[in-house]
N, C-alpha and C positions, 0 to 999 in steps of 0.2 A: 543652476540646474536646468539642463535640457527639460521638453514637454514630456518625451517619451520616459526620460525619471518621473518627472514629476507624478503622469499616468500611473505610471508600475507603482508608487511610495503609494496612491489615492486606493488604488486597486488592491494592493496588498491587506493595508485595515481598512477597506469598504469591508473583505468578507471576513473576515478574521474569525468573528462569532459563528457564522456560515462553517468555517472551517473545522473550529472547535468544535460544532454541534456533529459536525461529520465526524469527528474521531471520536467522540464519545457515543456514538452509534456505532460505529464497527468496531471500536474497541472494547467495550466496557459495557455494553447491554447485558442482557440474559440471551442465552444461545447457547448452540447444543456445544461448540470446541468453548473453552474455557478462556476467560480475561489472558492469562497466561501465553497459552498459547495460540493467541491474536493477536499478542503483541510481540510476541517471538518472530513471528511471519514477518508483520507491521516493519518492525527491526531487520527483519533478517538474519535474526540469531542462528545458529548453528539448532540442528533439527535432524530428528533421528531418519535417515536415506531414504524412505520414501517421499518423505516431504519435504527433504534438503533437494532433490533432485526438481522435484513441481513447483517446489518456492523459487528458486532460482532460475527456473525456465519463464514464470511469470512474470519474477522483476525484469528481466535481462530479454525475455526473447516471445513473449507475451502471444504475438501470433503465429509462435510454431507449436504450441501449446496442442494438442491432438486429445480425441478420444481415448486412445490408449493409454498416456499420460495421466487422465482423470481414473481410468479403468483401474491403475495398478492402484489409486488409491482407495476404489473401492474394496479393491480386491484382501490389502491388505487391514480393512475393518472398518474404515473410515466413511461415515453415510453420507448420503449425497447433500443434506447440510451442514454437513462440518465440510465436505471440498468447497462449497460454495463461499462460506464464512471465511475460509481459510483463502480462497483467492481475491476474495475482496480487500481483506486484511494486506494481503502482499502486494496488490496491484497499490491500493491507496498509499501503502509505509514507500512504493516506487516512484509513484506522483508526486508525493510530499517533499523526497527526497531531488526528483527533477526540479519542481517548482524554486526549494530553497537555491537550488543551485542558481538558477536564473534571476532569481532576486537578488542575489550574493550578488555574480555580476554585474546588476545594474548597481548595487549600491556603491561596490567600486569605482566601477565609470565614473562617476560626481565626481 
């Protein structure tokens, strides 16, 4: 096993708990959008159009992300802590999912 594995494998459970303690904060606290759908986001589940449209613009295109964007989902009920919770939730479920991939990788390489 190369160093640069070896890094990645040290690195991976150095933060593990680190990691854990972050999804059990954005997933599962008390907050105003609900466990449910945090983790929909989180996943990426299918979501009712205005929020299937901002969830997917966050996983996938994060900095073209516009005031307007956040607008419609005021507009359509949703308060400026539930957008908050809810982009956190989808940025984090898209980090998680880049990070695995990258790990995946190295674990092949060996």
């Amino acid at each position: 096993m190369g160093p640069a594995n070896q890094h990645s494998e040290r690195a991976d459970q150095r933060h593990a708990e680190e990691v854990a303690t972050l999804l059990r904060a954005v997933l599962d606290s008390p907050a105003v959008t609900g466990p449910a759908t945090r983790a929909a986001t989180y996943r990426g589940d299918e979501l009712p159009p205005p929020l299937r449209r901002y969830v997917a613009k966050v996983r996938g295109e994060s900095y073209r992300v516009t005031d307007e964007d956040v607008s419609t989902l005021l507009n359509a009920g949703h308060s400026q802590d539930a957008v908050f919770e809810i982009t956190v939730a989808t940025a984090l479920g898209a980090a998680m999912r880049r990070l695995e991939a990258g790990l995946s990788g190295l674990r092949e390489a060996r």
